[in-house]
N, C-alpha and C positions, 0 to 999 in steps of 0.2 A: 624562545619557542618560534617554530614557522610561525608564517603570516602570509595569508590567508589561512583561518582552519575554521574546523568544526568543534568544537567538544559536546558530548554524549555522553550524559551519566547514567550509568546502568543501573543504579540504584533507583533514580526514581522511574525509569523504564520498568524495573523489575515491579514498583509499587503498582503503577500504573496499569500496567500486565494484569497483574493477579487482584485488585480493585476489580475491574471488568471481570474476567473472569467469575471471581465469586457472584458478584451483583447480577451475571450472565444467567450462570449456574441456578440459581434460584428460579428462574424464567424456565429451565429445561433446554437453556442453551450453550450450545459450544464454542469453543473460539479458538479459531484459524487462525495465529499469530503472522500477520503478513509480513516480510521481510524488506520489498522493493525498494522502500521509498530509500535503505541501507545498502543496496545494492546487495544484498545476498550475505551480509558482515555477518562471520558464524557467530562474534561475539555476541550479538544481537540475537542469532537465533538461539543460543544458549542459556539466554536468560529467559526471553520467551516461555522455553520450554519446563525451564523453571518454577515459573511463574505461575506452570497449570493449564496452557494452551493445548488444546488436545492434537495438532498437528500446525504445519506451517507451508506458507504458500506466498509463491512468487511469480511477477510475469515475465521474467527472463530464463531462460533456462542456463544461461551460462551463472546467474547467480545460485541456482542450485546446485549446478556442477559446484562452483565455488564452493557451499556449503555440504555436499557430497564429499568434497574431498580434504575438507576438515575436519570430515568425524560423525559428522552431523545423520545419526542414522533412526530418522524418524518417518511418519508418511510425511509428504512434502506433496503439495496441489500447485500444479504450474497455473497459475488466475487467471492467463491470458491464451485467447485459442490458438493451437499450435500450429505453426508452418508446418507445412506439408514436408519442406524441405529439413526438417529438425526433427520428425517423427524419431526415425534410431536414437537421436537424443533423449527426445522426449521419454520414452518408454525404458531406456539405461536408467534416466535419474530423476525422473517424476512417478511417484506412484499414482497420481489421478490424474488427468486435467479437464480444465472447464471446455466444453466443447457446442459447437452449431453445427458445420457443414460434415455432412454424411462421408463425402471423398475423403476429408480429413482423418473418421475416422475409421475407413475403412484401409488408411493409408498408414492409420495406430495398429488397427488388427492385425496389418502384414507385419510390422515392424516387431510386433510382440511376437507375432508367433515365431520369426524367425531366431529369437532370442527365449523362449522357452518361457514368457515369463506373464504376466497378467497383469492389467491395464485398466484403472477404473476409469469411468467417464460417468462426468456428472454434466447434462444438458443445460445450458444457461435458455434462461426465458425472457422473452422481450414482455414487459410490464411499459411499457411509455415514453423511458429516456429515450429511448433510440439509440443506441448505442450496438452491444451484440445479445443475441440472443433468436431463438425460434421463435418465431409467433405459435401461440399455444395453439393454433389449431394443427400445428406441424410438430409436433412433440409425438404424439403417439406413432407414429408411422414411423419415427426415428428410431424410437426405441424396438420397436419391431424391427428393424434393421439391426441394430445393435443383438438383439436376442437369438441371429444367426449366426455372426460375426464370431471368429476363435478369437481368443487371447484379450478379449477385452469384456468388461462387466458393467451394467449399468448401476452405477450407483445411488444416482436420488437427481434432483432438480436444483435448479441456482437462479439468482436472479441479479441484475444489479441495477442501482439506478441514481441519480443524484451526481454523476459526472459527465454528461454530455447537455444536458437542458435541466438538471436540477429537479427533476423531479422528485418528491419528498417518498420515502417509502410510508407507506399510512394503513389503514384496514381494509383500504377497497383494493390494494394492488396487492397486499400481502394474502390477501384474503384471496387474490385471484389464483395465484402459487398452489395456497395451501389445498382447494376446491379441486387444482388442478392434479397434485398430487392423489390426494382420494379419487381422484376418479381413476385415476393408474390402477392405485391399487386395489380399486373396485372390481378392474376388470382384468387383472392378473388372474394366470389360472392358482387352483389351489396349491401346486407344489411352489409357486413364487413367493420370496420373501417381502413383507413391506420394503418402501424404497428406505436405505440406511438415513440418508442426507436430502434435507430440505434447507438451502444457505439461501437466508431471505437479503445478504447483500453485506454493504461494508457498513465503516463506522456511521456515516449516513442515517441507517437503521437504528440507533441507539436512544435518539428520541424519541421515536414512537415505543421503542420498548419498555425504556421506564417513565414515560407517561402514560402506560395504563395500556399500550396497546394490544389486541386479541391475535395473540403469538399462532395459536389453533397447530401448522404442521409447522413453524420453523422450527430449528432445532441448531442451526449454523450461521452466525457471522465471522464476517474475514476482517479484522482488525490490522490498520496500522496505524492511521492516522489519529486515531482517539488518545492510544496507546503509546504514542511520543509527540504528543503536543499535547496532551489533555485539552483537547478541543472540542466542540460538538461541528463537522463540517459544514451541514448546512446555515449555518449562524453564524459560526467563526466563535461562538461562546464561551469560556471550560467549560468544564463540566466537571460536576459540584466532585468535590474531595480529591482533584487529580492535579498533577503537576504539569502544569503548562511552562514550563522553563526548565526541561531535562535537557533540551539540545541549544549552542550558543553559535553563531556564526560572528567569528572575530579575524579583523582585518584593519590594518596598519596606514597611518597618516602619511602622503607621501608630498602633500603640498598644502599650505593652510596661508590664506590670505583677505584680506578687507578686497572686497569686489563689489561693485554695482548688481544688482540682485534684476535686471532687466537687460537683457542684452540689448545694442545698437546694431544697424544694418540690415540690408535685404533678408528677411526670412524664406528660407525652403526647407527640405525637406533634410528629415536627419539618419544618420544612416538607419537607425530604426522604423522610420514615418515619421509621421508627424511631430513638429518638438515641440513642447509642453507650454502652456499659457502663461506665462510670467507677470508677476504684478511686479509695480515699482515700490516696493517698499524702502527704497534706500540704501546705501552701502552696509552690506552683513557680511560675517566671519564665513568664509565660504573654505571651507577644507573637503582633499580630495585623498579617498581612499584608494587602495591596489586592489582592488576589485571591480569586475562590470557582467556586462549583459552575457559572456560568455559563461560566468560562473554561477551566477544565482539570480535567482528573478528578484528586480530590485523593489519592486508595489507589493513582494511579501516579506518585506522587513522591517520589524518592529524597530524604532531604534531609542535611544535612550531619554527620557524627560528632557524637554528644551533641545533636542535636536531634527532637525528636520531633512527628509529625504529627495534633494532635489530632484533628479534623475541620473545618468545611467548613459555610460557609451560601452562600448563593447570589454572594455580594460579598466574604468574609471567607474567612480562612485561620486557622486556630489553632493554633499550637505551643507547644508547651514547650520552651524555651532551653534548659533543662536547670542548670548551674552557672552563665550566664552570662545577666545582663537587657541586654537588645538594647537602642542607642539607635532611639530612634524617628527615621526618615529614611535608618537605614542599612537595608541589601539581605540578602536570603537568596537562595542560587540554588542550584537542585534539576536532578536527572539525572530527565528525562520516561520513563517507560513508554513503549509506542506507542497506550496510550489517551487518556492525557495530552498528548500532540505530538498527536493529532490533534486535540481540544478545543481547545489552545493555539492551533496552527496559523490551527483554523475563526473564533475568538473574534475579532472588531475591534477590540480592547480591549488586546491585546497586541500589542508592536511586534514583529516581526519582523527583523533583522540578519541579514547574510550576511557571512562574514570570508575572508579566505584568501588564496593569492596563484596560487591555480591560475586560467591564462591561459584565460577561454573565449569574449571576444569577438572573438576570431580562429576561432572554430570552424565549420568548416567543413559544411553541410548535407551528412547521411548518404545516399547512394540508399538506397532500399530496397532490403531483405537480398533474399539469391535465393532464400529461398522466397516470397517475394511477389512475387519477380518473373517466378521460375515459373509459378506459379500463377494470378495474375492481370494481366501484361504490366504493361506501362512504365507505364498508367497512371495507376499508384499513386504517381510522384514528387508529392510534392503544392505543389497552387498552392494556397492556400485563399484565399478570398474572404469577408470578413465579411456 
């Protein structure tokens, strides 16, 4: 087998998936099976869909293309706000996207109308991260922009939070959302329908959920990271009943030697910054993998009992074996982060594998769920056209 790779079992992705989901489900909530961190792998979105995810969503849009042109004919939410420069894309092969700036989407309206076809747009809300989003007091006037706009439909509010400053999703910012929504809908006239979608954010959100938190208008998380690490992100945790060891990052010994564990010599700077504080513990089994800094981020890999993670050059891996000198030729393989799985994932340098025995090329294309089909009629089934 290559070396460097990935392998990803779809089976316990598949468990993983539909675990959340049902557990979701009970809450009155849905789930966006995110694709990203896979670069857009249909095989990924195929089981996903399987799984019970009520649509899928991504922040590239050439991974939708990807999955547009493998078959994959379900609603799809681009999670990232779109170039202005990608709108015609965006509106070929996204049926929603998460949206802030008005130009953008008045630059969605032209695109769609020139192509005959409709365009939901769900408004992201700034709650604290800082990150993207409206400040809620800029939400209503938007959507009254939106509510003259052709070819495009408002479909509900989004928020995210916990990847730029860590903010915890909790009851006073979900709470802020939900408050926010009701007043929409308060002040809709009577022929307006409620907003379909209220996404109170990603796997982040999962601990206030099932620890008791007051859901009120959410109704949407965007899942990936729960759903292939079994992890809780703001903790790094699992999370009870799920498999944290579906994805394996495995990579090949290319030099294994007894070395002084302290380097000699003027210290500067290393092609990354600063290089790492070294203790003298004495000559250790020092073995170097075929992997570095351009494939996988190396402070999020797990690696095996008694092995330790020195650091990291751009093509090069460093460990300490610990009791044991590695032969050179044989493999080490590490449980990814989700900073790691996405460097891995992006890298062309590592092989990718999909394992499993869940059946998804009998899978049947999804209609869109009924708030899209509320909201913006039939014709969001999508044909896509490259």
């Amino acid at each position: 087998m290559s070396s460097p790779r990935i392998k990803i079992d779809l089976d316990k992705i598949f468990y993983n998936a539909k675990t959340l989901v049902t557990r979701l489900k009970a809450h009155g909530i849905s789930v966006t099976g995110v694709t990203k961190a896979c670069c857009g792998a249909p095989q990924l979105a195929k089981v996903l869909l399987r799984a019970g995810v009520t649509s899928l969503g991504d922040s590239r849009i050439e991974n939708i293309e990807r999955m547009r042109k493998a078959g994959i004919d379900t609603t799809i939410t681009l999670i990232r706000s779109p170039m202005i420069s990608q709108v015609d894309r965006v509106v070929a092969a996204a049926d929603i996207s998460l949206n802030t700036e008005p130009d953008v989407i008045r630059a969605l309206s032209s695109a769609a109308r020139k192509t005959r076809k409709q365009h939901g747009v769900i408004l992201m809300v700034e709650l604290g991260d800082l990150r993207e989003g409206l400040m809620p007091c800029d939400v209503g006037k938007t959507i009254q922009l939106l509510s003259i706009l052709p070819n495009v439909t408002f479909i509900g509010l989004g928020a995210n939070l916990a990847c730029r400053n860590g903010i915890s999703p909790d009851n006073d910012n979900m709470g802020t959302l939900s408050a926010l929504a009701n007043r929409i809908d308060g002040a809709a006239d009577a022929t307006s329908h409620p907003m379909s979608v209220v996404s109170g954010g990603n796997s982040s959100n999962l601990d206030w959920v099932f620890s008791g938190g007051n859901i009120r208008r959410i109704n949407n998380l965007r899942l990936g990271e729960a759903i292939l690490l079994g992890c809780d992100p703001l903790h790094r945790q699992p999370i009870h009943g799920l498999y944290t060891d579906a994805i394996r990052l495995t990579a090949e010994v290319i030099e294994s030697k007894t070395k002084p564990s302290k380097p000699w010599g003027t210290i500067a700077q290393t092609t990354f910054g600063a290089p790492p504080i070294a203790q003298d513990v004495g000559d250790v089994f020092q073995a170097i993998l075929a992997i570095g800094q351009q494939d996988v981020d190396p402070s999020g890999l797990c690696p095996p009992d008694g092995i330790e993670v020195l650091g990291a050059s751009s093509d090069h891996l460093l460990l300490n074996t610990g009791t044991t000198q590695m032969r050179v030729g044989s493999e080490v393989s590490f449980l990814p982060d989700y900073s790691a799985l996405l460097r891995a994932m992006t890298s062309p340098y590592v092989e990718k594998t999909y394992i499993g025995k869940v059946e998804t090329s009998r899978l049947m294309p999804q209609a869109a769920p009924a708030f899209v089909r509320a909201a913006c009629g039939s014709g969001l089934s999508h044909q896509y056209r490259a």
